[in-house]
TORPA-4810 file (N, C-alpha, C, O; in nm, 3 decimals):
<nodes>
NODE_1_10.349_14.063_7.376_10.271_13.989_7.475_10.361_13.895_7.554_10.323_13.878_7.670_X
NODE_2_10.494_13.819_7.512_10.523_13.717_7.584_10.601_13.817_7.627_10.571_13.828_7.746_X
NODE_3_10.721_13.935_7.591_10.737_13.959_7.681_10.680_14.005_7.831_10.725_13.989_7.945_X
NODE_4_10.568_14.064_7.783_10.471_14.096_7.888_10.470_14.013_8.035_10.479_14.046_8.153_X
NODE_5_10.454_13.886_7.962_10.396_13.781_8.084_10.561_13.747_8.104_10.580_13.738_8.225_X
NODE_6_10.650_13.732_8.053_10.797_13.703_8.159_10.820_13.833_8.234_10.888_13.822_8.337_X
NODE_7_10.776_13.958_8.202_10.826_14.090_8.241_10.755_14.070_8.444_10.812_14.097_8.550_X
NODE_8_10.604_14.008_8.416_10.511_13.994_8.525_10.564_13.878_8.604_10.568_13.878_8.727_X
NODE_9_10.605_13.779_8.528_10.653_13.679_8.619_10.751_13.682_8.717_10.745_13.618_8.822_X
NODE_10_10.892_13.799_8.663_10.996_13.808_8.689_10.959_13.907_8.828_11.036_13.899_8.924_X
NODE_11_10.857_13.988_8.834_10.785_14.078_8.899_10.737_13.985_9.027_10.799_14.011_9.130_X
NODE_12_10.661_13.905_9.034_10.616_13.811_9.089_10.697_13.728_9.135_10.693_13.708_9.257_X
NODE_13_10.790_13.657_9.057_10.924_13.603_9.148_11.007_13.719_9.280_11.038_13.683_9.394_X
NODE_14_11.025_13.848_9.224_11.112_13.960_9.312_10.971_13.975_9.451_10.994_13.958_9.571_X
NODE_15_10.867_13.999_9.408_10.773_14.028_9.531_10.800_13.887_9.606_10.843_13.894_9.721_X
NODE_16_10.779_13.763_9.550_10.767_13.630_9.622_10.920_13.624_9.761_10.915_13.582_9.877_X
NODE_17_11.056_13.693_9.671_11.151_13.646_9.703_11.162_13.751_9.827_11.223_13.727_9.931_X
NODE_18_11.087_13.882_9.797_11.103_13.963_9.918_11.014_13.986_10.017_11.032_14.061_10.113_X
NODE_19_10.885_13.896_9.984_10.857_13.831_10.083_10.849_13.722_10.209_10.785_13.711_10.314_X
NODE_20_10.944_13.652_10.143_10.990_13.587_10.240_11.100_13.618_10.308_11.146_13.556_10.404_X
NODE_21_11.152_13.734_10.248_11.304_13.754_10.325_11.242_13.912_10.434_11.306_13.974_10.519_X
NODE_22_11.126_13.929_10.395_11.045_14.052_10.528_11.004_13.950_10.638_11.032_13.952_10.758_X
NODE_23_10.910_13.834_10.547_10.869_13.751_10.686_10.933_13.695_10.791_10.902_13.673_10.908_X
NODE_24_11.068_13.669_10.700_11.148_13.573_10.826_11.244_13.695_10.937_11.279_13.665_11.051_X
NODE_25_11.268_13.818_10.877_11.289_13.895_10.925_11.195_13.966_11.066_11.241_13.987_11.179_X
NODE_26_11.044_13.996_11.017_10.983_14.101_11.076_10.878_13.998_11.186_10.818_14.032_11.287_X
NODE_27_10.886_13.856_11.115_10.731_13.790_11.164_10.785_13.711_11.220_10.786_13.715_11.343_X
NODE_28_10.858_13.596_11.140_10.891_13.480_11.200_10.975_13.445_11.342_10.997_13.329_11.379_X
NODE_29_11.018_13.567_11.415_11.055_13.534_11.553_10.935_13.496_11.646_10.947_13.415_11.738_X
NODE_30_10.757_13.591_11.598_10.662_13.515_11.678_10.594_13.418_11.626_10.555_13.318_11.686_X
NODE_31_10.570_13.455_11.464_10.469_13.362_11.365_10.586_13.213_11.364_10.529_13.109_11.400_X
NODE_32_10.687_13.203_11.340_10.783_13.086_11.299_10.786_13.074_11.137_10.702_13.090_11.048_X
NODE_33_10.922_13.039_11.140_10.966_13.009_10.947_10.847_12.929_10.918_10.818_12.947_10.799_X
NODE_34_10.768_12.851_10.971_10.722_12.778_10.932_10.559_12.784_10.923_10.474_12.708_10.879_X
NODE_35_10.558_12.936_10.999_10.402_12.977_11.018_10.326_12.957_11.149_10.227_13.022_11.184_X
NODE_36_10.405_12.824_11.242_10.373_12.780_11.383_10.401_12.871_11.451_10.493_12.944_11.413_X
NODE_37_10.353_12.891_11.541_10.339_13.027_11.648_10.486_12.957_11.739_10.502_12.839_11.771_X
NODE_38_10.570_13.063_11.763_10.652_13.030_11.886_10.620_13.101_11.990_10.524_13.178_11.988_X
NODE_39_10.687_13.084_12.082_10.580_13.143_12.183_10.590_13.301_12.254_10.522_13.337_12.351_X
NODE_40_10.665_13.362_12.199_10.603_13.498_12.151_10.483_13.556_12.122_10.416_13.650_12.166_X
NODE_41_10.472_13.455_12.011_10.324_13.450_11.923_10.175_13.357_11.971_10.072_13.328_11.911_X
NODE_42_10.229_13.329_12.115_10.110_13.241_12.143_10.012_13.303_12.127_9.981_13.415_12.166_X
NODE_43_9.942_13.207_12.049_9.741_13.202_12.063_9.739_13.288_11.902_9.629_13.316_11.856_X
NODE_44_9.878_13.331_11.816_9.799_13.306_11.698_9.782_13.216_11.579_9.881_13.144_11.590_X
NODE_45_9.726_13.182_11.487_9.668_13.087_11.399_9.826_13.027_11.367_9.932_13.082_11.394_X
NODE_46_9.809_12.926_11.314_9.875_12.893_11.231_9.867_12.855_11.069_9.812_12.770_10.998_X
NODE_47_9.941_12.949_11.056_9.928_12.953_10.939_9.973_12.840_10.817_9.991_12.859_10.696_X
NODE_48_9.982_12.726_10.891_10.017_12.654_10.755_9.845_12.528_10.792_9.814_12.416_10.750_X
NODE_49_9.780_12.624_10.882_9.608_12.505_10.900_9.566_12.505_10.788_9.564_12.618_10.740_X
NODE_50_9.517_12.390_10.694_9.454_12.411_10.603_9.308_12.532_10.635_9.247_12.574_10.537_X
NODE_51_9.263_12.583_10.791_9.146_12.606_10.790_9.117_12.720_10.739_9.032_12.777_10.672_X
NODE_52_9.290_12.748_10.832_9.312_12.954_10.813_9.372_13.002_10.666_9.349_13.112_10.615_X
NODE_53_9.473_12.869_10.592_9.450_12.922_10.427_9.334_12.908_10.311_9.330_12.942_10.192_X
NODE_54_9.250_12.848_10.392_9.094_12.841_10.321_9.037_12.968_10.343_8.979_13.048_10.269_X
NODE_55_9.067_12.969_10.461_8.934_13.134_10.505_9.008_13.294_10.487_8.948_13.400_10.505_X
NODE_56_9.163_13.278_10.443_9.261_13.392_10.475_9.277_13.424_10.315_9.301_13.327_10.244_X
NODE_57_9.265_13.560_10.250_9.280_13.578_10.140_9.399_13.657_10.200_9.433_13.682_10.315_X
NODE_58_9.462_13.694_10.048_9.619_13.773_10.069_9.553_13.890_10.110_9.610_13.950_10.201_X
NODE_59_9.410_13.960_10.053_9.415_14.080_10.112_9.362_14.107_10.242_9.341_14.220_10.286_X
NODE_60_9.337_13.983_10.311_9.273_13.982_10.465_9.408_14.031_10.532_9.435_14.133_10.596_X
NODE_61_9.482_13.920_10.493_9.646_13.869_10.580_9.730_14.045_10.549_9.804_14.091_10.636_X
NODE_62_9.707_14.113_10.434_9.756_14.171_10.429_9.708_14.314_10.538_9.777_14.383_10.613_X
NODE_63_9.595_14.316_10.513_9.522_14.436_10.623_9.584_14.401_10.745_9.670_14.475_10.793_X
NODE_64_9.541_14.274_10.814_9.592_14.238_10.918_9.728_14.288_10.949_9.763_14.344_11.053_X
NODE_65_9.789_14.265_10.862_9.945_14.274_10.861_9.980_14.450_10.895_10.040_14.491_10.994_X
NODE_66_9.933_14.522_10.800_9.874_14.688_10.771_9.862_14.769_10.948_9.934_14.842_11.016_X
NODE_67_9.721_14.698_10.963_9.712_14.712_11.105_9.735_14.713_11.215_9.734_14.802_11.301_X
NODE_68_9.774_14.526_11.216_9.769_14.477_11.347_9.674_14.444_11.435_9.580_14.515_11.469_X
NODE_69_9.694_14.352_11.466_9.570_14.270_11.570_9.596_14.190_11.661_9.656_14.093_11.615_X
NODE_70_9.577_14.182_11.789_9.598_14.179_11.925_9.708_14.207_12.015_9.704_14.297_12.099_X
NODE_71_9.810_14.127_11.995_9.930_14.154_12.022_9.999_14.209_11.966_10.067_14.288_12.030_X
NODE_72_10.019_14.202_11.841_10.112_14.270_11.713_10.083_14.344_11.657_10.005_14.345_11.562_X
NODE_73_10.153_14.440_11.714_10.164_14.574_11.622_10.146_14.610_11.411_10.207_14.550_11.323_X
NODE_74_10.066_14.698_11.398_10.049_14.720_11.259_10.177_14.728_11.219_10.258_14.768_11.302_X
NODE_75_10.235_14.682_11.044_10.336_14.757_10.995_10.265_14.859_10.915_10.294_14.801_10.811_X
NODE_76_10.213_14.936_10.884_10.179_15.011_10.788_10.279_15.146_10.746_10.314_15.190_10.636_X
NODE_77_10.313_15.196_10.909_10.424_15.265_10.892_10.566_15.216_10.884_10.660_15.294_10.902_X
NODE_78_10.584_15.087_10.857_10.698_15.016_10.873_10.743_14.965_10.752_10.855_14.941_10.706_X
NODE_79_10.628_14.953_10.710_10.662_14.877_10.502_10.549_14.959_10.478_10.466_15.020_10.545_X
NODE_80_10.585_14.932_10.313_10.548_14.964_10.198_10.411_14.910_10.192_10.383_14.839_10.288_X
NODE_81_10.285_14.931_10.071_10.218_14.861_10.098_10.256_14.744_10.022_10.239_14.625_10.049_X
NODE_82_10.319_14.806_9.908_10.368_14.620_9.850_10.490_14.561_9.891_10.575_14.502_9.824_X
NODE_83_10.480_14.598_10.057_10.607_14.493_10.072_10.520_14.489_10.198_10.584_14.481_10.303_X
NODE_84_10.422_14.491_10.206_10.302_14.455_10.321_10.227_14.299_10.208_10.214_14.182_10.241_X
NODE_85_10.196_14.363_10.083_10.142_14.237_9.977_10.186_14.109_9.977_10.127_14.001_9.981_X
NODE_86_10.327_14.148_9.970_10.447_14.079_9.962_10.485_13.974_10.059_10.536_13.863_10.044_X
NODE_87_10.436_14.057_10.188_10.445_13.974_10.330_10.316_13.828_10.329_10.307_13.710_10.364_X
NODE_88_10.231_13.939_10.261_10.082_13.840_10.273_10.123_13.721_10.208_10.159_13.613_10.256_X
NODE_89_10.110_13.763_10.073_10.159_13.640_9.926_10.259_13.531_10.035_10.217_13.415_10.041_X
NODE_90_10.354_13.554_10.098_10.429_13.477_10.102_10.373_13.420_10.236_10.419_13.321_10.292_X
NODE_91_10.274_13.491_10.279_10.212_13.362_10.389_10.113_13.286_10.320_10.070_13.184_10.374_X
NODE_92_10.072_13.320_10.211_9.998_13.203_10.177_10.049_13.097_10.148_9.980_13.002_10.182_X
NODE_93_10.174_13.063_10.083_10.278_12.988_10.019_10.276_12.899_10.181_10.277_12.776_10.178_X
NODE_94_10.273_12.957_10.287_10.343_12.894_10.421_10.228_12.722_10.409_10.278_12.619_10.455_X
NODE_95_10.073_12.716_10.339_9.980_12.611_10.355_10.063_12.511_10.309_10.171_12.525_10.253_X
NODE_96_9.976_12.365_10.350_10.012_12.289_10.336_9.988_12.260_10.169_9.889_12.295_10.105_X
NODE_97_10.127_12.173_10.108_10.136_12.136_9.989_10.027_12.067_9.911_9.983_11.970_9.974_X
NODE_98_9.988_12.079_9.834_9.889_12.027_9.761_9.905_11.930_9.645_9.805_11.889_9.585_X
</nodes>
């Protein structure tokens, strides 16, 4: 069992770590490192509003992501889906600290 849960954690650290290294790569020239839209990305959310990590589950952010919606193109054919997960997870991390 304990290995179990370090085996998952260590799992969860590698998705966390390669999600942020897809986001800052694939997103953050319009979304921003920081989740603020630059202006590429004008007019979408920002993602560190408390409003949009209240109402945004990883698997919304992730479809979104999958897809694409308005301006931005789907990755679905571009990543994986768990390095689409991966992308999500690590925008949730982008909210404000608690």
């Amino acid at each position: 069992m304990r290995i179990a849960r370090i085996a998952a954690i260590l799992v969860l650290a590698i998705a966390a770590s390669e999600g942020k290294t897809l986001y800052d790569t694939k997103c953050a020239q319009c979304h921003g490192k920081d989740g603020v839209a630059k202006p590429p990305g004008k007019g979408s959310r920002n993602f560190s509003d408390p409003a949009f990590q209240s109402a945004s589950s990883v698997e919304s952010i992730a479809q979104i992501t999958a897809e694409g919606k308005g301006k931005m193109p789907g990755y679905r054919s571009k990543l994986t889906p768990a390095q689409i997960q991966a992308v999500a997870a690590h925008v949730k991390t982008l909210g404000p600290s608690k």
